[in-house]
C-alpha positions in Angstrom: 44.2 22.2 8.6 45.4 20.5 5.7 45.7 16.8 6.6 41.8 17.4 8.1 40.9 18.3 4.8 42.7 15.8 3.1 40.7 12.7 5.5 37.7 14.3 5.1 38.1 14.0 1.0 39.2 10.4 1.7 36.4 9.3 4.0 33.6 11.3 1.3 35.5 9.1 -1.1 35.2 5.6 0.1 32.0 6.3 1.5 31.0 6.9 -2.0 32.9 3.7 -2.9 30.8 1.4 -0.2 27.8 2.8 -1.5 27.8 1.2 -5.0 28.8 -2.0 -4.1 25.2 -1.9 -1.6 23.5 -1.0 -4.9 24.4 -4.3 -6.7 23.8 -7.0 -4.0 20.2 -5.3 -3.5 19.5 -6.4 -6.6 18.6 -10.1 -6.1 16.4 -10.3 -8.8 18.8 -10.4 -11.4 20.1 -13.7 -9.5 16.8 -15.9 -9.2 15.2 -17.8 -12.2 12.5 -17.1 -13.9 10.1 -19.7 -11.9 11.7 -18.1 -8.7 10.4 -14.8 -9.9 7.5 -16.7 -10.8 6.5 -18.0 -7.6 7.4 -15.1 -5.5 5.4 -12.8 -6.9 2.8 -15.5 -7.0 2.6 -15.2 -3.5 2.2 -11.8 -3.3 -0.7 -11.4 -5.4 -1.9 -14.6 -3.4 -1.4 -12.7 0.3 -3.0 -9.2 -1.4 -5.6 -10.7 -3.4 -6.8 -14.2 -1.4 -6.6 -16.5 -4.4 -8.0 -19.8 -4.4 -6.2 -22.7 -5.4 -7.0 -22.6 -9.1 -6.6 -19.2 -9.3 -3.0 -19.5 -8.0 -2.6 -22.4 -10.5 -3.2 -20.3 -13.5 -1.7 -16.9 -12.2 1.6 -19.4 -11.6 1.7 -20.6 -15.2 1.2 -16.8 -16.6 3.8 -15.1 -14.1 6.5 -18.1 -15.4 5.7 -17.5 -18.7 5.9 -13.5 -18.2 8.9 -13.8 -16.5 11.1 -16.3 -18.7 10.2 -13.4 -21.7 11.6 -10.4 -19.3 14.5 -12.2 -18.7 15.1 -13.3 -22.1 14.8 -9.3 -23.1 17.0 -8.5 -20.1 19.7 -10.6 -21.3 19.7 -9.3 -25.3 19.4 -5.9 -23.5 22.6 -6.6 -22.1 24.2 -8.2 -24.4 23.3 -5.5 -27.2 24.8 -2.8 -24.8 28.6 -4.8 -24.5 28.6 -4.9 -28.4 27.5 -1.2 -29.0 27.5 0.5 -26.3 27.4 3.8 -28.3 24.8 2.5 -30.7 21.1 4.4 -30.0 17.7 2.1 -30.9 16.2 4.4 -34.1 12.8 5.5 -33.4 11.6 2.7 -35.9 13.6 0.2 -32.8 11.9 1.6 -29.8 8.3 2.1 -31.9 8.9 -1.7 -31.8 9.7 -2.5 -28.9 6.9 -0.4 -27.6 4.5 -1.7 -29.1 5.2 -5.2 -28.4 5.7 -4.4 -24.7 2.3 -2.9 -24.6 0.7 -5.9 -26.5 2.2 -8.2 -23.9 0.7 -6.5 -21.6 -2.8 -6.0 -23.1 -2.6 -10.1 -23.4 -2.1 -10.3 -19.6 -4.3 -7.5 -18.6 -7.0 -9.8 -20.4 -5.6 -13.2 -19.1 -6.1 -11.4 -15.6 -9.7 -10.3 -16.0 -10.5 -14.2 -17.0 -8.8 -15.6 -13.9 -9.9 -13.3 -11.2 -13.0 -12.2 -10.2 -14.0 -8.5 -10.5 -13.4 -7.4 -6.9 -10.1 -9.4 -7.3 -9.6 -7.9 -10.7 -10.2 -4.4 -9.8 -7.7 -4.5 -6.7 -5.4 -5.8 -8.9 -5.2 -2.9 -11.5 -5.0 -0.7 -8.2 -1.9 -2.9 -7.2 -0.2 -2.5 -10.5 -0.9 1.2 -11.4 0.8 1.8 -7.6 3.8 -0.6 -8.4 4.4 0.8 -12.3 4.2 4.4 -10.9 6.8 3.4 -8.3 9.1 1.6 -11.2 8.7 4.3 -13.5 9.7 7.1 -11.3 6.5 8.8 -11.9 4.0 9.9 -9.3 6.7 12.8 -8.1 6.5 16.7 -7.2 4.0 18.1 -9.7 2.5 14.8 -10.8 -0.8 16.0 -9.1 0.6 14.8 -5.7 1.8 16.9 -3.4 4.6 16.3 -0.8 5.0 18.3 2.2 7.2 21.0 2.4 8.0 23.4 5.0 7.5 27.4 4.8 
């Protein structure tokens, strides 16, 4: 009875092992450039929004430009974390750092409504309110959607 319970702990264990290391490869992102990132999501707003050309053109230029400033953050994120890790940003620190993220994104909420048009425009604001409720973990039990349960 002993030894089952001793393989049993052992196979929970590594299973719990070979599930991190599936974490970090499905995180490609953190592996393409900037103008990867760029141009993938690119084409996605080009197959759910039928951009023209142009549109594509300018949308290109802004999601570059979007993304070489995320990855610049990302990488003084990190870096910031390996020299003090026990260090906390003040409220002063993440007043800032809120405020600029929401400016940046003011500035391409704007930029958006220039390049599309307003049907395009208005499915887009659908698309990202969807994918920043996703990101930010919101849209969950008691979030004014309901999920089914049994009784």
């Amino acid at each position: 009875m002993k030894k089952v319970i001793v393989v049993l702990l052992c196979l929970v264990g590594m299973t719990a092992v070979a599930q991190k290391g599936e974490k970090h490869e499905r995180n490609l992102k953190n592996d393409l450039t900037p103008e990867q990132m760029a141009t993938l999501k690119t084409k996605e707003m080009t197959l759910a929004l039928d951009l023209t050309e142009t549109q594509q053109k300018q949308i290109q230029t802004l999601n570059v430009e979007s993304a070489k400033t995320r990855k610049v953050k990302m990488e003084e994120r990190r870096a910031s974390k390996k020299n003090d890790q026990l260090k906390r940003p003040t409220s002063d620190e993440r007043y800032a750092t809120k405020n600029e993220f929401l400016d940046r994104m003011i500035a391409q909420k704007a930029e958006m409504k220039d390049i599309l048009s307003p049907e395009q425009y208005e499915k887009w604001e659908k698309m990202a309110q969807r994918n920043g409720k996703h990101r930010n973990g919101k849209g969950k039990k008691g979030d004014g959607q309901r999920r089914h349960t049994r009784k």
